[in-house]
PASEBA-1860 file (N, C-alpha, C; in nm, 3 decimals):
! residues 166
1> XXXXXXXX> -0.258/-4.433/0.259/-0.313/-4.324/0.182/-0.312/-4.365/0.035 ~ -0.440/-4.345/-0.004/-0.460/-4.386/-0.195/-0.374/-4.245/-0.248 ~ -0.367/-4.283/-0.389/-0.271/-4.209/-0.457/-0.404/-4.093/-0.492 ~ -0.559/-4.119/-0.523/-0.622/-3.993/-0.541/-0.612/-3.912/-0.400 ~ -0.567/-3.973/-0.262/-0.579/-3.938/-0.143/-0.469/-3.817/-0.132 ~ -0.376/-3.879/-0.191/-0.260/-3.759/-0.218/-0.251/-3.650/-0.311 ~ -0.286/-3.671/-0.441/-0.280/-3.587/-0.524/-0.369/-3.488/-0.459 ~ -0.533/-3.522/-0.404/-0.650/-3.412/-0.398/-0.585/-3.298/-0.245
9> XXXXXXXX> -0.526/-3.404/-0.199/-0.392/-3.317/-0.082/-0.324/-3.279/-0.099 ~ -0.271/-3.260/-0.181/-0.160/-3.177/-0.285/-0.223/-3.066/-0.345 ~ -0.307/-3.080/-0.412/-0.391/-2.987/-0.482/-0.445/-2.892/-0.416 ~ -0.533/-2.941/-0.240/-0.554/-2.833/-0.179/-0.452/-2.764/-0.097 ~ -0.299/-2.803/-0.107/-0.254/-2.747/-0.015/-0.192/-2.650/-0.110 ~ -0.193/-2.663/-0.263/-0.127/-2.583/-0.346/-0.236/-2.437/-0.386 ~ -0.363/-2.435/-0.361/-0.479/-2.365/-0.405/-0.464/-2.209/-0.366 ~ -0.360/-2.234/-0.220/-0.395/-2.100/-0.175/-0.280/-1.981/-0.242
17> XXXXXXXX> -0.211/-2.113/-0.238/-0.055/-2.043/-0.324/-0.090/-1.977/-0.462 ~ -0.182/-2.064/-0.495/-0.204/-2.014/-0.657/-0.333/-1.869/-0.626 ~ -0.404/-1.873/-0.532/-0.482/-1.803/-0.532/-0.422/-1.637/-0.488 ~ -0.305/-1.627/-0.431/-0.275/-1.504/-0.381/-0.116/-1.495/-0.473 ~ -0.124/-1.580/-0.548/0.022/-1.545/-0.614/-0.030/-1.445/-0.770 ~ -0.132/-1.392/-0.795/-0.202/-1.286/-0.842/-0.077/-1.210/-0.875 ~ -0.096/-1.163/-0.724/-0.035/-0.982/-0.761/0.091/-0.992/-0.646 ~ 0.207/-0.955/-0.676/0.324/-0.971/-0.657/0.356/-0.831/-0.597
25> XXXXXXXX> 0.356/-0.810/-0.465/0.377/-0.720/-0.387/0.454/-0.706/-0.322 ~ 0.577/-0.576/-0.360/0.720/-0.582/-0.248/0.747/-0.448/-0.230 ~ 0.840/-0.464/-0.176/0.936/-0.338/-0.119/0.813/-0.250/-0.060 ~ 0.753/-0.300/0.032/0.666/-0.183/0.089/0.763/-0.102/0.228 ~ 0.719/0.046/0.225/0.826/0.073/0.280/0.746/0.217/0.316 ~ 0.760/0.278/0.448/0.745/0.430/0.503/0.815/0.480/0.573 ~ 0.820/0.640/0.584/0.891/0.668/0.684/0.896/0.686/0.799 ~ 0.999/0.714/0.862/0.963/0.769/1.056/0.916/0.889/1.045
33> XXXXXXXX> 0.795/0.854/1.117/0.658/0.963/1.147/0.747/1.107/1.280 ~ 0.756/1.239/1.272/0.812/1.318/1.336/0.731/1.328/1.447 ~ 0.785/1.371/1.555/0.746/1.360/1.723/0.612/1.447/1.694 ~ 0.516/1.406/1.760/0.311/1.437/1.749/0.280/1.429/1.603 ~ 0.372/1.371/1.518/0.280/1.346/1.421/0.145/1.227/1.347 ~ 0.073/1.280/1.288/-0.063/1.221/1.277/-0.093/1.156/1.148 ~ -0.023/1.137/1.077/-0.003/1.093/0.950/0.139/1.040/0.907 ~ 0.130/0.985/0.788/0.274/0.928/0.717/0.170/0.840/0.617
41> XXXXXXXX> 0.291/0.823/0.506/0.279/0.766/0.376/0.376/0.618/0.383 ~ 0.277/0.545/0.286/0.357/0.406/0.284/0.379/0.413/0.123 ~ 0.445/0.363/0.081/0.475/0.343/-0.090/0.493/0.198/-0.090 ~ 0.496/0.104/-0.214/0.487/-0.004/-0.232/0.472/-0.066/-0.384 ~ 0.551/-0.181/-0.427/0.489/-0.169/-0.561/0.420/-0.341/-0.564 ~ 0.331/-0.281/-0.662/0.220/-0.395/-0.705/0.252/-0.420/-0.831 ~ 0.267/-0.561/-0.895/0.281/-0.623/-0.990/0.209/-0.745/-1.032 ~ 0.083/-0.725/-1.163/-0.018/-0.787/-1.135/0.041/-0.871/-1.242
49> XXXXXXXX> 0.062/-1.012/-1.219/0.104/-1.107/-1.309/-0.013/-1.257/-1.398 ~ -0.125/-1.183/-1.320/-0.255/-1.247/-1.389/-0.290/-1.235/-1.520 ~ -0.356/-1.233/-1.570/-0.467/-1.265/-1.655/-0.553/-1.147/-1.668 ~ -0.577/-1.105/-1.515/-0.699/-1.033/-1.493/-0.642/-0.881/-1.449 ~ -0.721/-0.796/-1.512/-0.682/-0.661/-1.437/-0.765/-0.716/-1.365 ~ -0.659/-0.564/-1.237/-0.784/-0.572/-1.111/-0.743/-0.482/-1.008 ~ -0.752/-0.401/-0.966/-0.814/-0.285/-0.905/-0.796/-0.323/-0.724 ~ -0.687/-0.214/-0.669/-0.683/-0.212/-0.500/-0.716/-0.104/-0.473
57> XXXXXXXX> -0.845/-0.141/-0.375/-0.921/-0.027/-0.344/-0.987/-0.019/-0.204 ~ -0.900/-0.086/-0.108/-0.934/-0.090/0.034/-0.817/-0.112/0.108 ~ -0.757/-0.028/0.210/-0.690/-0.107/0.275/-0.701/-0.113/0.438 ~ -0.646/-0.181/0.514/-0.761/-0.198/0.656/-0.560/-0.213/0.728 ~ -0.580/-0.172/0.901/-0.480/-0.214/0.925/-0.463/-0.121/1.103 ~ -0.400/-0.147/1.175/-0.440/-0.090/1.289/-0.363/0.008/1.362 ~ -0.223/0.034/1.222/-0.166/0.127/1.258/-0.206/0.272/1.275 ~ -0.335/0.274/1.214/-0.342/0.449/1.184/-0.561/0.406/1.215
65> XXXXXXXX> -0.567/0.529/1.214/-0.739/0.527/1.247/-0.817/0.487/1.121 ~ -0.770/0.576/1.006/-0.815/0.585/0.883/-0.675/0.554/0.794 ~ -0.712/0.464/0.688/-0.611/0.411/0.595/-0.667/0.489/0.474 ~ -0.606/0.546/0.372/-0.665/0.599/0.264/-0.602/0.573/0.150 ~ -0.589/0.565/-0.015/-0.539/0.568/-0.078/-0.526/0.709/-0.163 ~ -0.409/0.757/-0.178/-0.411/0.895/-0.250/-0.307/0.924/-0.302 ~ -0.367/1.037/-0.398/-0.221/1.067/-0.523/-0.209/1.216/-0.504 ~ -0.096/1.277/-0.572/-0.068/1.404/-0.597/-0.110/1.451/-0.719
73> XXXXXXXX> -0.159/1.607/-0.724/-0.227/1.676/-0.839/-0.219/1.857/-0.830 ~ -0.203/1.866/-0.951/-0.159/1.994/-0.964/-0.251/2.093/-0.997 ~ -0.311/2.176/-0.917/-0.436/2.258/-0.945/-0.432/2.370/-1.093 ~ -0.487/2.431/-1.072/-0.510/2.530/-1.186/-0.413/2.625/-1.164 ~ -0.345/2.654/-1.036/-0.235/2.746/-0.998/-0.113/2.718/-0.962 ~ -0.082/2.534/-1.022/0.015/2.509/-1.048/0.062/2.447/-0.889 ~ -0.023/2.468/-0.779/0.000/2.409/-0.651/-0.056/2.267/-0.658 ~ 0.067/2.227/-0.606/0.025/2.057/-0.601/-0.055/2.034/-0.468
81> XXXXXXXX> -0.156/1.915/-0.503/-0.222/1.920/-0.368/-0.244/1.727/-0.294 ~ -0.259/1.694/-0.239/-0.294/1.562/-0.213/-0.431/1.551/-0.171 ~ -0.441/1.417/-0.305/-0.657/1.354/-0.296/-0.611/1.221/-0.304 ~ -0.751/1.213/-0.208/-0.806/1.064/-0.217/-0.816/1.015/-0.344 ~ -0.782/0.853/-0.372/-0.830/0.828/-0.524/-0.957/0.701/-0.439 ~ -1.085/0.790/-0.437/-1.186/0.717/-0.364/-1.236/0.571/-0.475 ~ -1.202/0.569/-0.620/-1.235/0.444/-0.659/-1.078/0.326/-0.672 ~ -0.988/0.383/-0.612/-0.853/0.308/-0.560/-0.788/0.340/-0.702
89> XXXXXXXX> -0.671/0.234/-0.729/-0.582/0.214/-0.832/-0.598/0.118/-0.900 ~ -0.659/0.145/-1.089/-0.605/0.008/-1.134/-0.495/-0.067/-1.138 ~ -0.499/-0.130/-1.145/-0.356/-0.280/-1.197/-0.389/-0.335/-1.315 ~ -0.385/-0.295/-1.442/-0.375/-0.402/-1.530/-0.301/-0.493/-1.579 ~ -0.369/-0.632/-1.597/-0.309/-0.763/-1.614/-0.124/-0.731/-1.666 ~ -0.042/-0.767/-1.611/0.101/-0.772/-1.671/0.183/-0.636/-1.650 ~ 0.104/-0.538/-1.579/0.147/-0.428/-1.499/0.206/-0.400/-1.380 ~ 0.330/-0.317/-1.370/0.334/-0.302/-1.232/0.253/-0.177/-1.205
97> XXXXXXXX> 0.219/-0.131/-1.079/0.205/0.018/-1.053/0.315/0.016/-0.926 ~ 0.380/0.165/-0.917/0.487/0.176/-0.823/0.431/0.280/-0.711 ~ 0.382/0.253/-0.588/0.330/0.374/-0.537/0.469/0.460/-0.478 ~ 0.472/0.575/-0.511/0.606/0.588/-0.452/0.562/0.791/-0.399 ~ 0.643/0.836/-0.352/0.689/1.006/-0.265/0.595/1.077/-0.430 ~ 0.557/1.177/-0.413/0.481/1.276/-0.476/0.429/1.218/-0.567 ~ 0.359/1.069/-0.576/0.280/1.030/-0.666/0.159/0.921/-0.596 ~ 0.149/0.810/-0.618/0.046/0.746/-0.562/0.087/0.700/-0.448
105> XXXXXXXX> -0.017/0.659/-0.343/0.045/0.618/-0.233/-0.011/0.612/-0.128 ~ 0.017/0.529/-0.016/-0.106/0.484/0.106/-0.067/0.582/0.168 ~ -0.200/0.683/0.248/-0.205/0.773/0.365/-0.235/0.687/0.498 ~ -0.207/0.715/0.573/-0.198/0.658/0.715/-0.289/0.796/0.792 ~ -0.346/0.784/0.847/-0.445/0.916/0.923/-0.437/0.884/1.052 ~ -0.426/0.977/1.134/-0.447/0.958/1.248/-0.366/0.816/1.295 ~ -0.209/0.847/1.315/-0.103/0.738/1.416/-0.173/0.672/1.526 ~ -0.118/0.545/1.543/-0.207/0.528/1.683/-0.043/0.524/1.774
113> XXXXXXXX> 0.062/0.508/1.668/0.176/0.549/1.766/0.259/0.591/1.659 ~ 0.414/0.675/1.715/0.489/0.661/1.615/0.556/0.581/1.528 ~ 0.621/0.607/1.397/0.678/0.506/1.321/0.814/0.587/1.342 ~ 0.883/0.448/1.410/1.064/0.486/1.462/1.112/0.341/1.372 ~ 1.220/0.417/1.254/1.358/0.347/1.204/1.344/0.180/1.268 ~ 1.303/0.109/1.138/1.315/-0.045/1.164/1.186/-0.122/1.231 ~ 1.099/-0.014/1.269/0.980/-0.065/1.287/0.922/-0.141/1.198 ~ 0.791/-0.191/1.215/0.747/-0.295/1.097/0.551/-0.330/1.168
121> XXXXXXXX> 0.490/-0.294/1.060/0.336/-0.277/1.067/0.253/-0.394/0.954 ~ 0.152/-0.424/0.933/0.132/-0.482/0.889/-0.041/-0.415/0.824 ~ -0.051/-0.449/0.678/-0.159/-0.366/0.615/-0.219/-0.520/0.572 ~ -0.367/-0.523/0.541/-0.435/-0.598/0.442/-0.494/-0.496/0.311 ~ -0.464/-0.567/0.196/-0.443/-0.497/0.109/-0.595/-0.552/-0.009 ~ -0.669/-0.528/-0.019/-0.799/-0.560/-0.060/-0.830/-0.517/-0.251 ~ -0.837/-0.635/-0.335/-0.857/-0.619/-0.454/-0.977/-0.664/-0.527 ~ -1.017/-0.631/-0.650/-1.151/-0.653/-0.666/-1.169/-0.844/-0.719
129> XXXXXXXX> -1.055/-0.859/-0.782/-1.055/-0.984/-0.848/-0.993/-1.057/-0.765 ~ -0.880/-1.066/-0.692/-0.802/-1.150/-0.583/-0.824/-1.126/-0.428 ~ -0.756/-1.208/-0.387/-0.816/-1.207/-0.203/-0.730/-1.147/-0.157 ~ -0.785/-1.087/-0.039/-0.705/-0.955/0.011/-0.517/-1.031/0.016 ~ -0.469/-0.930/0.022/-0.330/-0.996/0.084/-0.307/-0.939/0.236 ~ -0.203/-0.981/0.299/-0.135/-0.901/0.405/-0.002/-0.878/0.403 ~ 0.073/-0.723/0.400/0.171/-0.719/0.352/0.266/-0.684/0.470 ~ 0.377/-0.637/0.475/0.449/-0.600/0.641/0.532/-0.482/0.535
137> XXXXXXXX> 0.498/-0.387/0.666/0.558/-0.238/0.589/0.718/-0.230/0.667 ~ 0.835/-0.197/0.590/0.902/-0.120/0.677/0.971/0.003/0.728 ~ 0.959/0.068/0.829/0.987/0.221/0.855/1.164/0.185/0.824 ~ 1.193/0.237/0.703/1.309/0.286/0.647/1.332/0.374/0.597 ~ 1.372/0.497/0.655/1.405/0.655/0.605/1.507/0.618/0.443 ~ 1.585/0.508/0.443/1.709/0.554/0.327/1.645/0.442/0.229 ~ 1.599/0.323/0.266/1.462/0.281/0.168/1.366/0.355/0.080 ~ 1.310/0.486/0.196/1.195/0.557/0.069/1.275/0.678/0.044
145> XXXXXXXX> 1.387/0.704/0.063/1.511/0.831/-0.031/1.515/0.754/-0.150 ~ 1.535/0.610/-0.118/1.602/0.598/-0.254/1.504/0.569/-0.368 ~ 1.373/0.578/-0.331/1.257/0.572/-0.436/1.225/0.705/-0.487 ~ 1.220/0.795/-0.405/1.251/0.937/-0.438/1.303/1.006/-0.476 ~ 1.425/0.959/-0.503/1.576/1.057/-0.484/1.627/1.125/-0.389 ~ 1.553/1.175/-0.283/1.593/1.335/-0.232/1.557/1.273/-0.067 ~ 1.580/1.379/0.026/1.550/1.353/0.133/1.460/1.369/0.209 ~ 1.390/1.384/0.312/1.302/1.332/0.419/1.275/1.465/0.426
153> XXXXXXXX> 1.160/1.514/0.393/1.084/1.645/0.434/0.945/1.628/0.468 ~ 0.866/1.465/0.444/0.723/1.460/0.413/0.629/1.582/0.360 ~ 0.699/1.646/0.287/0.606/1.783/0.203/0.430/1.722/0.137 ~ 0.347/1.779/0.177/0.249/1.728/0.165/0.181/1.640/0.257 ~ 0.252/1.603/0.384/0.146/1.553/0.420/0.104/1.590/0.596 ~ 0.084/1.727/0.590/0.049/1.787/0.702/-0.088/1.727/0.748 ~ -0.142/1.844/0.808/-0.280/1.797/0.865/-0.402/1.767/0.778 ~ -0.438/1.659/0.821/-0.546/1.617/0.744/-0.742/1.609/0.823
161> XXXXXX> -0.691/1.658/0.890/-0.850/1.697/0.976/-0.948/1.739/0.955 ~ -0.950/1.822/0.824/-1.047/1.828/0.721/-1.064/1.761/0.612 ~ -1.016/1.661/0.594/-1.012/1.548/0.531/-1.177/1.431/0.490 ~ -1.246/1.437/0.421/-1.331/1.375/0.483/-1.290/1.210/0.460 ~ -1.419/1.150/0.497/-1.426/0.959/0.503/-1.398/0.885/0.384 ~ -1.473/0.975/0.214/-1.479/0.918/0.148/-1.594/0.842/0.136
END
């Protein structure tokens, strides 16, 4: 093997590393979904260490029917309500965003089974400037307390059947 034989093999095996080391994505984490339930929230934080803002605004995955992204908002009567954020979340360059319990955060629609303590799912996470990632969620009840503070009520995220596509 020539020495350009190695370096240009080096280089491509380093490309992909550099290409998804973007945005720095951890602690993704949801809870156990209650017996017939049809929904649950994932939280997660994104930390964009680029150059580039850039914007997650798809996510695909086969735990749930419909994946959505959505935040909490407080109407004119002071009732908080949960919406889609149909053009996703920015990330700007050198930002984290934290999706976390009564603020931003992945909806799960329609379970295709339950989420039971220690389980583990897997999302692709789709951005406008970087290539999708794939992240692994885990069902930890005392994981998303402690992003919250408080305990396990899922307030807000009843039925969503009138929900539309977006």
């Amino acid at each position: 093997m020539t020495l350009k034989t190695a370096i240009l093999g080096t280089a491509f095996a380093v490309l992909p590393a550099l290409a998804s080391a973007h945005m720095v994505i951890e602690d993704a984490y949801a809870r156990v979904s209650h017996t017939g339930a049809q929904t649950a929230a994932v939280y997660v934080s994104l930390r964009n260490h680029s150059d580039d803002d850039d914007r997650l605004f798809r996510i695909e995955g086969d735990v749930a029917e419909r994946i959505e992204i959505h935040t909490h908002t407080q109407d004119d009567a002071g009732v908080m309500r949960m919406v889609e954020l149909e053009d996703g979340i920015a990330i700007p360059s050198g930002e984290t965003h934290q999706l976390m319990p009564g603020a931003d955060h992945i909806m799960l629609l329609g379970l295709t089974e339950p989420l039971e303590q220690g389980d583990t799912f897997e999302l692709l996470l789709f951005f406008d400037v970087w290539l999708p990632e794939t992240i692994t969620v885990t069902v930890d009840n005392a994981a998303v307390d402690a992003l919250d503070g408080h305990g396990d009520d899922n307030s807000g995220h009843g039925d969503h059947s009138g929900h539309s596509d977006g």
